[in-house]
N, CA, C and O atoms as CSV, one atom per row, in Angstrom:
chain,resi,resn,atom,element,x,y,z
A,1,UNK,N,N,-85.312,23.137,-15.661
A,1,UNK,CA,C,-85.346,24.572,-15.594
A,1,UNK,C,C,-86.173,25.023,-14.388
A,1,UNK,O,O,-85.800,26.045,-13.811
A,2,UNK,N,N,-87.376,24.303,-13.894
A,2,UNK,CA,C,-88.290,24.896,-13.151
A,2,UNK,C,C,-87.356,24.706,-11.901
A,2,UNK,O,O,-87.183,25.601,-11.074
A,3,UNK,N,N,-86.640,23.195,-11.815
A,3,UNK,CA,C,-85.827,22.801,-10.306
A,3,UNK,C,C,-85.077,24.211,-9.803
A,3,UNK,O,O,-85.293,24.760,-8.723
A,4,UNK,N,N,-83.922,24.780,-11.084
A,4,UNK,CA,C,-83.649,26.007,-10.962
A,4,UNK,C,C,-83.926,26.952,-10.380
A,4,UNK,O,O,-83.430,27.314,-9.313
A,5,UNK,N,N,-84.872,27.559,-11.084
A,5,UNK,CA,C,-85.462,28.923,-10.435
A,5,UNK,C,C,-85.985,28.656,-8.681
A,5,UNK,O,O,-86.240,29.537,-7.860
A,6,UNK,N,N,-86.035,26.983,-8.457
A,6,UNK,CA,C,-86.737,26.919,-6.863
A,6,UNK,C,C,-85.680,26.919,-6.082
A,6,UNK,O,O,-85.808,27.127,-4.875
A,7,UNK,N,N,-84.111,26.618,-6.824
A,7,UNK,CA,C,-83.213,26.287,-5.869
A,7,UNK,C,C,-82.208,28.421,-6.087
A,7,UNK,O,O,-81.535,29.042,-5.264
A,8,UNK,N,N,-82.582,28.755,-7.363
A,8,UNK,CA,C,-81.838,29.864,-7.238
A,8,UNK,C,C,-82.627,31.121,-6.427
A,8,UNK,O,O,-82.243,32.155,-5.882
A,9,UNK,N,N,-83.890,30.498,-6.635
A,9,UNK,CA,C,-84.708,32.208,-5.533
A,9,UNK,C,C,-84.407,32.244,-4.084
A,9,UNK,O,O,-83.956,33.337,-3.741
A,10,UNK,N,N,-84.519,31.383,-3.136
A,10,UNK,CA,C,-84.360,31.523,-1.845
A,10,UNK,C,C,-82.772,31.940,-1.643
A,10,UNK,O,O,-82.400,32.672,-0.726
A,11,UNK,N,N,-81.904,31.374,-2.622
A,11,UNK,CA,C,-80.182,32.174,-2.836
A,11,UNK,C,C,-80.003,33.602,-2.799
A,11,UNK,O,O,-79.377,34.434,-2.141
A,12,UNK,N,N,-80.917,33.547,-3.901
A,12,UNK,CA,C,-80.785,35.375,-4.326
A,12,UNK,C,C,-81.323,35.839,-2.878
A,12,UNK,O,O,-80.545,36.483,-2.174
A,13,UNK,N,N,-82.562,35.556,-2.419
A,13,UNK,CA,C,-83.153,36.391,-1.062
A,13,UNK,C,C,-81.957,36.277,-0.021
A,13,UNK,O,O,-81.563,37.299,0.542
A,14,UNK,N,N,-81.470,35.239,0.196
A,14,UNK,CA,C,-80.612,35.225,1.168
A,14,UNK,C,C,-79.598,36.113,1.015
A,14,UNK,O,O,-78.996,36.733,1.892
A,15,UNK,N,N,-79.436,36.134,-0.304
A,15,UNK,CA,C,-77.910,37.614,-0.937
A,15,UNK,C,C,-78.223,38.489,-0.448
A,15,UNK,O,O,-77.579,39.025,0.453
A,16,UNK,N,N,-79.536,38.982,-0.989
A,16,UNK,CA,C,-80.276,40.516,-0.542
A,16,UNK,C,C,-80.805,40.681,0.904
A,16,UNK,O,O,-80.897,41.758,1.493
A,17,UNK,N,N,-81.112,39.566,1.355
A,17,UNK,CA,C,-80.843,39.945,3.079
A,17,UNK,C,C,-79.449,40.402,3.170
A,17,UNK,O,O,-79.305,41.562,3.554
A,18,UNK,N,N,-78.325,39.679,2.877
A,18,UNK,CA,C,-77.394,39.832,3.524
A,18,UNK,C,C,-76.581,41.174,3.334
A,18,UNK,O,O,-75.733,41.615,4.109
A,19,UNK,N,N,-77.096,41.845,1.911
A,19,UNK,CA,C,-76.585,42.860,1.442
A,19,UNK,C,C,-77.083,44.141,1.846
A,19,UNK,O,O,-76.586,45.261,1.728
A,20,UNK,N,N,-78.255,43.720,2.388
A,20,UNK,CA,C,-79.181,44.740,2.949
A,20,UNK,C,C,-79.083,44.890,4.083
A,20,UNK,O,O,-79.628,45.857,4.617
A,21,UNK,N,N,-78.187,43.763,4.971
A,21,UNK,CA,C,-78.021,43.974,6.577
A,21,UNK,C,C,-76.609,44.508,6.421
A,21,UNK,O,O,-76.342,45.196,7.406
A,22,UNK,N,N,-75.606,44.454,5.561
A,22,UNK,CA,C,-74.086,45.178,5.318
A,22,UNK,C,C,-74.281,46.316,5.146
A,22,UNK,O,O,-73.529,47.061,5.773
A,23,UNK,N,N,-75.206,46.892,4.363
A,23,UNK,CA,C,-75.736,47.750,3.746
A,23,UNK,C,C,-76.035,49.279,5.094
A,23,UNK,O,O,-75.615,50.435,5.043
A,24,UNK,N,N,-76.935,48.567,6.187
A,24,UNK,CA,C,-77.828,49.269,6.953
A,24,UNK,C,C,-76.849,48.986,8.081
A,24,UNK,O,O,-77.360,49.500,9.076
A,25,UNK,N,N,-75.510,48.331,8.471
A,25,UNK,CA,C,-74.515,48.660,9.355
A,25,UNK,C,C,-73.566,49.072,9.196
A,25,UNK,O,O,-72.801,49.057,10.160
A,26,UNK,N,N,-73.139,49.603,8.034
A,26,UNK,CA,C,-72.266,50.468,7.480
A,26,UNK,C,C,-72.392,51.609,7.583
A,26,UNK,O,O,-71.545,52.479,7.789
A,27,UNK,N,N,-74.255,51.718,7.344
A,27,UNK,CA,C,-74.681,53.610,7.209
A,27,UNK,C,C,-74.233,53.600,9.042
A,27,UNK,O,O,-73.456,54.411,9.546
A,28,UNK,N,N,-74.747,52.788,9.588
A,28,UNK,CA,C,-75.192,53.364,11.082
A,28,UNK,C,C,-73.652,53.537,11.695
A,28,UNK,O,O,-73.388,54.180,12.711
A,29,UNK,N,N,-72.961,53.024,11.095
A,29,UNK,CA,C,-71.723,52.656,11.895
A,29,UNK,C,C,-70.791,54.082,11.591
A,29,UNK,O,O,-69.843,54.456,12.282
A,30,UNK,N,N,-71.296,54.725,10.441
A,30,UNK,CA,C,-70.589,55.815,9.988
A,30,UNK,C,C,-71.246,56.948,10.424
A,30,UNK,O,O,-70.569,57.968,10.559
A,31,UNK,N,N,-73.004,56.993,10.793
A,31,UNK,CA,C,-73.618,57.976,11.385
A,31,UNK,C,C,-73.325,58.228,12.883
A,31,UNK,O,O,-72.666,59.126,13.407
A,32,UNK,N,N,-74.063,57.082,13.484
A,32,UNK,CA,C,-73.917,56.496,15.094
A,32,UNK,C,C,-72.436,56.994,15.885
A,32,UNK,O,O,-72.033,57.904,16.608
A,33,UNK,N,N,-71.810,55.427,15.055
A,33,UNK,CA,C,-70.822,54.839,16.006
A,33,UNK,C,C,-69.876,56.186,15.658
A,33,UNK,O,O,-69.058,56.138,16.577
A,34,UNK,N,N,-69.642,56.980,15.109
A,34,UNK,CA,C,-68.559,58.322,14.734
A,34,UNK,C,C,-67.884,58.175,16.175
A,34,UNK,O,O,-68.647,57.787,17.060
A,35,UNK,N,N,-66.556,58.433,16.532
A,35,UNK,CA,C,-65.809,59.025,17.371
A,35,UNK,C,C,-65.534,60.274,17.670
A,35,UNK,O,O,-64.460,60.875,17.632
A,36,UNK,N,N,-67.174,60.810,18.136
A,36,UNK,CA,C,-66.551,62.388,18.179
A,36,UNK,C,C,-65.626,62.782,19.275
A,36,UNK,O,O,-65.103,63.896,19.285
A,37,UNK,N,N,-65.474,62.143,19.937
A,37,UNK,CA,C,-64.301,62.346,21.168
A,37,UNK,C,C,-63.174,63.270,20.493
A,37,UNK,O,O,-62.869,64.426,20.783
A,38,UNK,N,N,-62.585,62.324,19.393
A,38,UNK,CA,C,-61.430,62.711,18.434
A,38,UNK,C,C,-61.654,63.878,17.958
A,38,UNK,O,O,-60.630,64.298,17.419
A,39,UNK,N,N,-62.551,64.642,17.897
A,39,UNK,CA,C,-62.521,66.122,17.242
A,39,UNK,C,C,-62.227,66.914,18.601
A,39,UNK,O,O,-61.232,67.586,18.330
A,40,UNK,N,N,-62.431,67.061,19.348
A,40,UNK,CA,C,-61.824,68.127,20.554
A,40,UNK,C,C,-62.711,69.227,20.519
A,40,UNK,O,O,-63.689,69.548,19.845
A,41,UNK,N,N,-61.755,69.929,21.904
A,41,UNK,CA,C,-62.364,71.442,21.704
A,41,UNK,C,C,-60.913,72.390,21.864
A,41,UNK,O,O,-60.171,72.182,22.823
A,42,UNK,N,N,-60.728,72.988,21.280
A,42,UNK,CA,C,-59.295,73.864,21.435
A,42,UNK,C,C,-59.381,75.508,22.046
A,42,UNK,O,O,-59.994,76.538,21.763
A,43,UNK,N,N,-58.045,74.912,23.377
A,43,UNK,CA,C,-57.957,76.394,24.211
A,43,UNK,C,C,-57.109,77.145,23.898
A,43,UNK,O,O,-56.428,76.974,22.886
A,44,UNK,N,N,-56.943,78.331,24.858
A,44,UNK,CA,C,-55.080,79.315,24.461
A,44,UNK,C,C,-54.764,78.961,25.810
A,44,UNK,O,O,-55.605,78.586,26.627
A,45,UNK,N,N,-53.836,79.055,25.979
A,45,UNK,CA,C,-53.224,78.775,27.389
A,45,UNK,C,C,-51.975,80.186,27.297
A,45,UNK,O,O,-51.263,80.675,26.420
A,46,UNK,N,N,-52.268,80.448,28.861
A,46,UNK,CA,C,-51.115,81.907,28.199
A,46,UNK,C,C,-50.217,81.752,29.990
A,46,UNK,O,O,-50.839,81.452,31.009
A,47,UNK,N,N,-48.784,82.027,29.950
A,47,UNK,CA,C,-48.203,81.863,31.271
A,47,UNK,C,C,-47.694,83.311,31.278
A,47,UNK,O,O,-46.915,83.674,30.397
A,48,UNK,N,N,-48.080,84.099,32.178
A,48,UNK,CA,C,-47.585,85.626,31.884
A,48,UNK,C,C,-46.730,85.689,33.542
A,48,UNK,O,O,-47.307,85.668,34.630
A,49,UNK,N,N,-45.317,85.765,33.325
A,49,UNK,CA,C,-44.644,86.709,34.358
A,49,UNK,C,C,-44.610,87.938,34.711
A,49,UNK,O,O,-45.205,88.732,33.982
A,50,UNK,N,N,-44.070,88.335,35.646
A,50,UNK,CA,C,-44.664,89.999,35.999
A,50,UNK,C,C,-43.697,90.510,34.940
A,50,UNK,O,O,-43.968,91.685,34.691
A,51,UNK,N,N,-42.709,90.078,34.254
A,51,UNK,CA,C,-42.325,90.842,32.898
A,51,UNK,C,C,-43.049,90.619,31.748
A,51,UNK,O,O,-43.782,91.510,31.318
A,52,UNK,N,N,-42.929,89.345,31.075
A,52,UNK,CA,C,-43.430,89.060,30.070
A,52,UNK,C,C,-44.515,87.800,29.882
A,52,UNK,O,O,-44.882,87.251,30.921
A,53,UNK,N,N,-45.041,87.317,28.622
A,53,UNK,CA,C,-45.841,86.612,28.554
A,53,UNK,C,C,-44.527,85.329,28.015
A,53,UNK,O,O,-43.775,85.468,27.051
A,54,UNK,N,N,-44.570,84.208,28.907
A,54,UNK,CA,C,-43.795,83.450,28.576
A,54,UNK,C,C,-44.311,82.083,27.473
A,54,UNK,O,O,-43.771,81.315,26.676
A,55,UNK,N,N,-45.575,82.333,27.967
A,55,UNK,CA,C,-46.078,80.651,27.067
A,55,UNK,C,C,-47.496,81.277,26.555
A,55,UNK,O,O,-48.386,81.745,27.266
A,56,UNK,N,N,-47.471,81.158,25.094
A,56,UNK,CA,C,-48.748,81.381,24.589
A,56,UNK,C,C,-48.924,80.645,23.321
A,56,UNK,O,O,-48.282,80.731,22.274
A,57,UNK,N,N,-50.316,79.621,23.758
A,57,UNK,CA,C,-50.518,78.292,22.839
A,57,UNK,C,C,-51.314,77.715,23.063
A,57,UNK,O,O,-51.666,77.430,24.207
A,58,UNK,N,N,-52.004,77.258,21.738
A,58,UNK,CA,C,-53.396,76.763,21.693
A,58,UNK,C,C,-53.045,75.276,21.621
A,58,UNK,O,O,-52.088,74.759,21.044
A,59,UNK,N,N,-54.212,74.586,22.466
A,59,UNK,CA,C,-53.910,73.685,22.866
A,59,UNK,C,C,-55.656,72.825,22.268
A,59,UNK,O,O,-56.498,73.610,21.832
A,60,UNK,N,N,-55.924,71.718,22.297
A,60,UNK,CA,C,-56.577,70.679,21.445
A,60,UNK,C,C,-56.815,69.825,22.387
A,60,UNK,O,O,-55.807,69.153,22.606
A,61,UNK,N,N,-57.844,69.499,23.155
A,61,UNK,CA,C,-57.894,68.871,24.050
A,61,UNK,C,C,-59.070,67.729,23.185
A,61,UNK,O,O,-59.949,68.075,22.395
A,62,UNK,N,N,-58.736,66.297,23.642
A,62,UNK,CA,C,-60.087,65.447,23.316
A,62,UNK,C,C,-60.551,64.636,24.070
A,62,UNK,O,O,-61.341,63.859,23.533
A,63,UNK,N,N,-60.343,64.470,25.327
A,63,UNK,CA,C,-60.465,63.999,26.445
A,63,UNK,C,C,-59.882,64.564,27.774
A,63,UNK,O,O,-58.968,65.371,27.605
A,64,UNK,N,N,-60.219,64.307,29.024
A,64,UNK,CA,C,-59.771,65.156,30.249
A,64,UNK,C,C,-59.975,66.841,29.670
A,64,UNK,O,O,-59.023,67.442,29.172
A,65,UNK,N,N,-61.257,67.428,29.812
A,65,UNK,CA,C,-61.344,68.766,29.370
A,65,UNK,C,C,-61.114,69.610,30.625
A,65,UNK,O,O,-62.074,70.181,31.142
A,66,UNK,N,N,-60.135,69.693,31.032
A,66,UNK,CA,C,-59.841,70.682,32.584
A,66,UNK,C,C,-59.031,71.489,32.022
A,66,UNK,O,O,-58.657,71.129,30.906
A,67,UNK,N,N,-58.588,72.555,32.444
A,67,UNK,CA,C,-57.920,73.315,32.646
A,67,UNK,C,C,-56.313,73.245,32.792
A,67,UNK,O,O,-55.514,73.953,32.178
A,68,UNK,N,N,-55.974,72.119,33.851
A,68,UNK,CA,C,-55.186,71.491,34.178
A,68,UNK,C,C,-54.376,70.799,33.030
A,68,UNK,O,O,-53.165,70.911,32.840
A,69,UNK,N,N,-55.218,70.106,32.345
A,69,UNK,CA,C,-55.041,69.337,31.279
A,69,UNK,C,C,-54.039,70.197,30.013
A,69,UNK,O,O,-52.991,69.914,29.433
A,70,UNK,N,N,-54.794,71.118,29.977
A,70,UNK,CA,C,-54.631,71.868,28.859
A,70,UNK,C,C,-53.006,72.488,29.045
A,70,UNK,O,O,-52.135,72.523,28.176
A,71,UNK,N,N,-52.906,73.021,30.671
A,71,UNK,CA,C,-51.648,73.658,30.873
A,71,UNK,C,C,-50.682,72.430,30.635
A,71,UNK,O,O,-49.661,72.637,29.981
A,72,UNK,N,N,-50.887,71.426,31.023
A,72,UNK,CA,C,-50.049,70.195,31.204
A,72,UNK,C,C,-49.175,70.435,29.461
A,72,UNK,O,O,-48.041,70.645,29.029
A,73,UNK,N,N,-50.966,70.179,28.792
A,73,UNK,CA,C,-49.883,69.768,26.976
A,73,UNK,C,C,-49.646,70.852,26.363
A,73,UNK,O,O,-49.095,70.722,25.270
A,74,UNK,N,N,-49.924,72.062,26.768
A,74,UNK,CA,C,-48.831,73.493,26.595
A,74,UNK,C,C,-47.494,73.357,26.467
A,74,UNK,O,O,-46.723,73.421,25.509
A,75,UNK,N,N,-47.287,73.017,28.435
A,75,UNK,CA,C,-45.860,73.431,28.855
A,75,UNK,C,C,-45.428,72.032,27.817
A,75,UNK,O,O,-45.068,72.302,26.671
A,76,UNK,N,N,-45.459,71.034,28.111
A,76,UNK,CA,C,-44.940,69.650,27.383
A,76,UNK,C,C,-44.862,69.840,26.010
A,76,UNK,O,O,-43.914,69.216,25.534
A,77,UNK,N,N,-45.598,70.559,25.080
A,77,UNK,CA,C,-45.462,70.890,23.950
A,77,UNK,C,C,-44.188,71.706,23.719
A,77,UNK,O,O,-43.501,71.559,22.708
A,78,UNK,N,N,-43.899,72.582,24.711
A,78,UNK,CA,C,-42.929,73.715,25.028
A,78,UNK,C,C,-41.534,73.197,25.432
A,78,UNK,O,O,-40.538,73.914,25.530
A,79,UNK,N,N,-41.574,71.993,25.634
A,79,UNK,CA,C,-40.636,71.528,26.783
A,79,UNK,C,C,-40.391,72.817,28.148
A,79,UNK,O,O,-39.398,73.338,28.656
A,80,UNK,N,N,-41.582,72.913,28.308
A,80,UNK,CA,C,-41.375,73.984,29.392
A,80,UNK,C,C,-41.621,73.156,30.583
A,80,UNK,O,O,-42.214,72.080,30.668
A,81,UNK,N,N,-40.824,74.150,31.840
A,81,UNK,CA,C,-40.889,73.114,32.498
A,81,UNK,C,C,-41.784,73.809,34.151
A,81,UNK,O,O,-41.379,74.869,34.628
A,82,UNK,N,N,-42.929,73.053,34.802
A,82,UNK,CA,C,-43.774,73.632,35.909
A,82,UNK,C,C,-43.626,72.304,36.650
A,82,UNK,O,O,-43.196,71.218,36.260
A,83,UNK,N,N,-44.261,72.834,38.217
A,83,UNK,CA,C,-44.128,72.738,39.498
A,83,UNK,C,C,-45.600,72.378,39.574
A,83,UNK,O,O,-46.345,73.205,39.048
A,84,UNK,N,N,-46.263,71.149,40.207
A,84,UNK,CA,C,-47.495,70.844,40.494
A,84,UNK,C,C,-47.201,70.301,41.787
A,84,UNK,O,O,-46.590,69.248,41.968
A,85,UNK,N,N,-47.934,71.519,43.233
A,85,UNK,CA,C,-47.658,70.520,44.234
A,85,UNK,C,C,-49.472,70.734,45.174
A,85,UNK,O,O,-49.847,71.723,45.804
A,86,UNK,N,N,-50.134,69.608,44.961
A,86,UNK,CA,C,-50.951,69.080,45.740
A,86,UNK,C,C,-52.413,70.172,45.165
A,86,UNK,O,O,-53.355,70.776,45.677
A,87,UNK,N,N,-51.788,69.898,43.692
A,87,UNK,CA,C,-53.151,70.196,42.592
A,87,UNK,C,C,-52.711,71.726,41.995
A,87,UNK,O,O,-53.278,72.323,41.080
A,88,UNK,N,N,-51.790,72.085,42.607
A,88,UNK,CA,C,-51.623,73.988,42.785
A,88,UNK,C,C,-50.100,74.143,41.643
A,88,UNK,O,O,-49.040,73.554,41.850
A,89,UNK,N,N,-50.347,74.978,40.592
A,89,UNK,CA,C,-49.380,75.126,39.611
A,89,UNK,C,C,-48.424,75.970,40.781
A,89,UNK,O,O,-49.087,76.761,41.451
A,90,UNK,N,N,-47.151,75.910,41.066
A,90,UNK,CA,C,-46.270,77.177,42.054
A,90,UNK,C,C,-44.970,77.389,40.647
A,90,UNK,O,O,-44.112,78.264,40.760
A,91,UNK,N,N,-45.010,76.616,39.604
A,91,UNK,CA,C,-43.863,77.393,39.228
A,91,UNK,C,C,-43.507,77.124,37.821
A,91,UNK,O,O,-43.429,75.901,37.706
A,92,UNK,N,N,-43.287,77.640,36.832
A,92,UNK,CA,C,-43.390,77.776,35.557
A,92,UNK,C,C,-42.123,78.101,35.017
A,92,UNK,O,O,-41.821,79.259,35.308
A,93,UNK,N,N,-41.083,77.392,34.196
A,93,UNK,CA,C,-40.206,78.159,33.492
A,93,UNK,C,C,-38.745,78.471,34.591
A,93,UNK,O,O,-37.760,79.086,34.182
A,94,UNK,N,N,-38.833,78.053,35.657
A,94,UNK,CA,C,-38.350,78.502,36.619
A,94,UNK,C,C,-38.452,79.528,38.018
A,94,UNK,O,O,-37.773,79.846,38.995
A,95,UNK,N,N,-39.613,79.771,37.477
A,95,UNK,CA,C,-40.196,80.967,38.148
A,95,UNK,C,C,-41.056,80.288,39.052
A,95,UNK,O,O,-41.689,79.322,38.626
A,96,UNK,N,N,-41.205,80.735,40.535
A,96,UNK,CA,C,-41.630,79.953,41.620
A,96,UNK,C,C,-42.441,80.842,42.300
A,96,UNK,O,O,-41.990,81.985,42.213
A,97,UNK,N,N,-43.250,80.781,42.810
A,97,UNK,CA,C,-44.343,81.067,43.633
A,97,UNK,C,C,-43.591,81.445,44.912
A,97,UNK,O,O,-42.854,80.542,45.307
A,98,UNK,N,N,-43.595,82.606,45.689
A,98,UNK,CA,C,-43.373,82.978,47.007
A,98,UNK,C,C,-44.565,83.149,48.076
A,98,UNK,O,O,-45.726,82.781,47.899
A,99,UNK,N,N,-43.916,83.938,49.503
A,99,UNK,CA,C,-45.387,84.327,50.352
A,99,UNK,C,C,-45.876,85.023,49.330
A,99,UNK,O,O,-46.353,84.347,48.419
A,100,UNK,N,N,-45.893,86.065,49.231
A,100,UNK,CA,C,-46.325,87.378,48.793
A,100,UNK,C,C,-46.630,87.861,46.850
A,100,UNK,O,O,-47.389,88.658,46.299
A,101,UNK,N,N,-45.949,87.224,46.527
A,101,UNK,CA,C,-46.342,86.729,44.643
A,101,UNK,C,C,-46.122,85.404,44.577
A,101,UNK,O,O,-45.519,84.648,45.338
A,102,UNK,N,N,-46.961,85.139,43.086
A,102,UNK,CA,C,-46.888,83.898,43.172
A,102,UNK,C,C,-48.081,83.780,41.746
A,102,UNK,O,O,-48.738,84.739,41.340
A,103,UNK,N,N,-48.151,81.941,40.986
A,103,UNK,CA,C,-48.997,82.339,39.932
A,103,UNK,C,C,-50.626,81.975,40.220
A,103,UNK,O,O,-50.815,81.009,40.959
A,104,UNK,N,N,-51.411,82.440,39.871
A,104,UNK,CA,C,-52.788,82.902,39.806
A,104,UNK,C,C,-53.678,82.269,38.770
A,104,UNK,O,O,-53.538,82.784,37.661
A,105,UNK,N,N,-54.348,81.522,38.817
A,105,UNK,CA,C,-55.282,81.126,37.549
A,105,UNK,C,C,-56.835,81.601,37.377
A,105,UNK,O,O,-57.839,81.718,38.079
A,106,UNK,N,N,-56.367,81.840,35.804
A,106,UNK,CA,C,-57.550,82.978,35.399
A,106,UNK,C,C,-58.406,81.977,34.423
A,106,UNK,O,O,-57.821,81.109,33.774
A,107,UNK,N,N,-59.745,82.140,34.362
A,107,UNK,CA,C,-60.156,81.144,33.080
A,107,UNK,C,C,-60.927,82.498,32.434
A,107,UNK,O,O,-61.234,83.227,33.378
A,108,UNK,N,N,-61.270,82.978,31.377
A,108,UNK,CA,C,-61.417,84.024,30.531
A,108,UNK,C,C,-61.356,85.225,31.292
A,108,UNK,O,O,-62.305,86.007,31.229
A,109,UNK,N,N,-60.096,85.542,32.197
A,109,UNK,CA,C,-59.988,86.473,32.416
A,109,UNK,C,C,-60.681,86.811,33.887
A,109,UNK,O,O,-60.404,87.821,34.534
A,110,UNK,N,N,-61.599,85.829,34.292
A,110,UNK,CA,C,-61.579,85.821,36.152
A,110,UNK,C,C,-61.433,84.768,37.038
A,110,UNK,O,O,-61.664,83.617,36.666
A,111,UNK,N,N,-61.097,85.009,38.103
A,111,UNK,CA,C,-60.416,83.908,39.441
A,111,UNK,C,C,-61.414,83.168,39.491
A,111,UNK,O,O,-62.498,83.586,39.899
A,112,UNK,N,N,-61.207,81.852,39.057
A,112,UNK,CA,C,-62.495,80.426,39.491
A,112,UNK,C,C,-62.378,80.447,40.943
A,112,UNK,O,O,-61.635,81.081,41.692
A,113,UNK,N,N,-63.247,79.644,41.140
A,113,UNK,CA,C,-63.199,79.394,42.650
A,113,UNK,C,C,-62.504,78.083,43.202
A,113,UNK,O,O,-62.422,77.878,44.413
A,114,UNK,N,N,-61.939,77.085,42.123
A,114,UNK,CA,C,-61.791,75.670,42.359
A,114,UNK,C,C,-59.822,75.903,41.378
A,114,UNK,O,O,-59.286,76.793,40.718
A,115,UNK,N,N,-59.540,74.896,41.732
A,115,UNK,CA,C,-58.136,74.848,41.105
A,115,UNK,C,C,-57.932,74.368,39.588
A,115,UNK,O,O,-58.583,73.332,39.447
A,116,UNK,N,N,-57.456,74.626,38.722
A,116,UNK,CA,C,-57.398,74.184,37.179
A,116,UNK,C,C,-57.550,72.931,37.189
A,116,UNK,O,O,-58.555,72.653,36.535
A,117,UNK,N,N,-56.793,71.560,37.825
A,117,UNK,CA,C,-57.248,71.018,37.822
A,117,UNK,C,C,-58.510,70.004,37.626
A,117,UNK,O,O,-58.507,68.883,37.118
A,118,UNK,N,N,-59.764,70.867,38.279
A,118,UNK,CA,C,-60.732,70.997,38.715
A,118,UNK,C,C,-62.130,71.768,37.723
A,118,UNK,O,O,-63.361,71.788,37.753
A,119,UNK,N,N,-61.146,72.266,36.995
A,119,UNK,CA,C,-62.095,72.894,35.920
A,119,UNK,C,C,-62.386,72.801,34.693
A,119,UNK,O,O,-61.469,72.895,33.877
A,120,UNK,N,N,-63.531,72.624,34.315
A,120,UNK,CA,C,-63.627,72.018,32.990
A,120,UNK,C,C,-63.722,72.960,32.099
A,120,UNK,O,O,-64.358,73.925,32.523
A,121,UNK,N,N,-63.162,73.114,30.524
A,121,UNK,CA,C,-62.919,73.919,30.130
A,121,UNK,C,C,-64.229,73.815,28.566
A,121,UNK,O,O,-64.948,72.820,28.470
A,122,UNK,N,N,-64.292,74.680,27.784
A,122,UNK,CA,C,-65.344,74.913,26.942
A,122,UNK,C,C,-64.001,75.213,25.790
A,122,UNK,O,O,-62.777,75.293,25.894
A,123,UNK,N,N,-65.212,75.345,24.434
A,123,UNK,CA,C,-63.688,75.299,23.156
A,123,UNK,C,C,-63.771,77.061,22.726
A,123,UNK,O,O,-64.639,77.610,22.047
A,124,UNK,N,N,-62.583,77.668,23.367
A,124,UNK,CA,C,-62.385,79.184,22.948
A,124,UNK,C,C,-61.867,79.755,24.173
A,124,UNK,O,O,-61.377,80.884,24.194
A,125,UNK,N,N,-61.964,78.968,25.255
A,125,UNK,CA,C,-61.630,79.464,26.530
A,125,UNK,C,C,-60.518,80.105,26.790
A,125,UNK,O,O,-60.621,80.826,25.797
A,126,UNK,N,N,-59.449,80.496,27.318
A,126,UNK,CA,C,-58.580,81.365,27.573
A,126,UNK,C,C,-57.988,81.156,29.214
A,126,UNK,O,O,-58.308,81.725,30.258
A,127,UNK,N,N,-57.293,80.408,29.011
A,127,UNK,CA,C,-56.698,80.180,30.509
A,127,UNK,C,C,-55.326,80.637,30.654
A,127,UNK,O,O,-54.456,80.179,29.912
A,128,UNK,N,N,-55.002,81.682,31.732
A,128,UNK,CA,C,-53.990,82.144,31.835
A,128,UNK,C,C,-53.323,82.193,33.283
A,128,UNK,O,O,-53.931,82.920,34.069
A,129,UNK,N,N,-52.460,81.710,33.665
A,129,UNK,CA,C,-51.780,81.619,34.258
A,129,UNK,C,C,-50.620,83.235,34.776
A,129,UNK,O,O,-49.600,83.570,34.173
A,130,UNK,N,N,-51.112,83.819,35.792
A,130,UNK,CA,C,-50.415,85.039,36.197
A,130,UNK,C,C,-49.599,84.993,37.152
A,130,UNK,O,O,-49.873,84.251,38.095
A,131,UNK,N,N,-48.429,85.737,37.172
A,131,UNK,CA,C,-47.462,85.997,38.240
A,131,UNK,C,C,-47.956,87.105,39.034
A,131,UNK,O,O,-47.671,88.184,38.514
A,132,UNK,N,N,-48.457,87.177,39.881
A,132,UNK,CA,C,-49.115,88.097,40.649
A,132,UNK,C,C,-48.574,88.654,41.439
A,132,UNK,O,O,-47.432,88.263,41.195
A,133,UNK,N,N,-48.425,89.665,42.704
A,133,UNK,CA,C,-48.648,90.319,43.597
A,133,UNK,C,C,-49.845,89.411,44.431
A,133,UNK,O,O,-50.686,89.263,43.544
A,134,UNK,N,N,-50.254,88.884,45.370
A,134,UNK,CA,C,-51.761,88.474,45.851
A,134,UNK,C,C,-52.214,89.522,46.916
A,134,UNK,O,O,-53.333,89.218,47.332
A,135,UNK,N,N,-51.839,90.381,47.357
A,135,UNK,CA,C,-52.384,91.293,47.522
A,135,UNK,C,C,-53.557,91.958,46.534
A,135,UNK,O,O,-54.783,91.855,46.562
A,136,UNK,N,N,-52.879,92.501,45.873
A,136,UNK,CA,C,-52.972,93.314,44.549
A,136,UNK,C,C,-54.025,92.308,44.058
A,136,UNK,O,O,-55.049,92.371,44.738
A,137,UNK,N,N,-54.054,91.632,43.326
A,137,UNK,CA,C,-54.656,90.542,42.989
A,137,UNK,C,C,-56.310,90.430,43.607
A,137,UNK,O,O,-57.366,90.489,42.978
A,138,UNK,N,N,-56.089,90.263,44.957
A,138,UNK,CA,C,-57.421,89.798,45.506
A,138,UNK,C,C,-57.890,91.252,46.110
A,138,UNK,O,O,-58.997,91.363,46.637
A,139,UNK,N,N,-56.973,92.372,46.002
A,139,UNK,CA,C,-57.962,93.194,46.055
A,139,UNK,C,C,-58.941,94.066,45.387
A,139,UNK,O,O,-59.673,94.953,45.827
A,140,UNK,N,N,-58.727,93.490,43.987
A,140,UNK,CA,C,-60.025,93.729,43.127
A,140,UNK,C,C,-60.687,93.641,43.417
A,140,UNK,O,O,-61.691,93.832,42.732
């Protein structure tokens, strides 16, 4: 009986280490290691022609947070179809960018200084895409 208890105690400790190290990488792995990437931040994306508003849709971004990004899985959500030439949206839906109008990117409603692409976006943002006049436009 005594052989027992000398050969079953260092067993049991070794259990309770081991249950206690499963134990304390499970919590951490569920606190820690979380993938918050996977939760996102979600935009509106809006494509307005000088008639109407053609594309309006919230979009879920969880990686690449630009601007750019966001219009990309709009139109693709839409099967809509745009024009990307050398970072610069020129055409949406069919609708094409000329000298004199053409589309405009707004992020809550004023002209960034950098191209969508280029811009990183926050969760509530409001990026809209305008058919402009650029006259008119830049002479606000």
């Amino acid at each position: 009986m005594q052989r027992q208890n000398k050969i079953t105690r260092p067993i049991a400790l070794v259990v309770a280490i081991l249950w206690t190290f499963l134990l304390m990488t499970g919590c951490s792995s569920q606190s820690g290691g979380a993938d918050h990437s996977q939760v996102g931040i979600t935009v509106t994306v809006r494509l307005i022609s000088a008639e109407e508003t053609i594309l309006d849709q919230q979009v879920t971004l969880t990686d690449d947070l630009t601007a750019g990004r966001a219009v990309k899985d709009a139109c693709q959500s839409q099967n809509m179809a745009y024009t990307e030439q050398d970072g610069m949206y020129i055409s949406f839906q069919g609708i094409t960018s000329a000298d004199t109008d053409g589309w405009l990117f707004y992020l809550n409603d004023e002209l960034p200084d950098r191209g969508a692409n280029d811009v990183t976006v926050s969760d509530g943002d409001v990026i809209e895409f305008r058919y402009v006049n650029y006259d008119e436009a830049f002479a606000q």
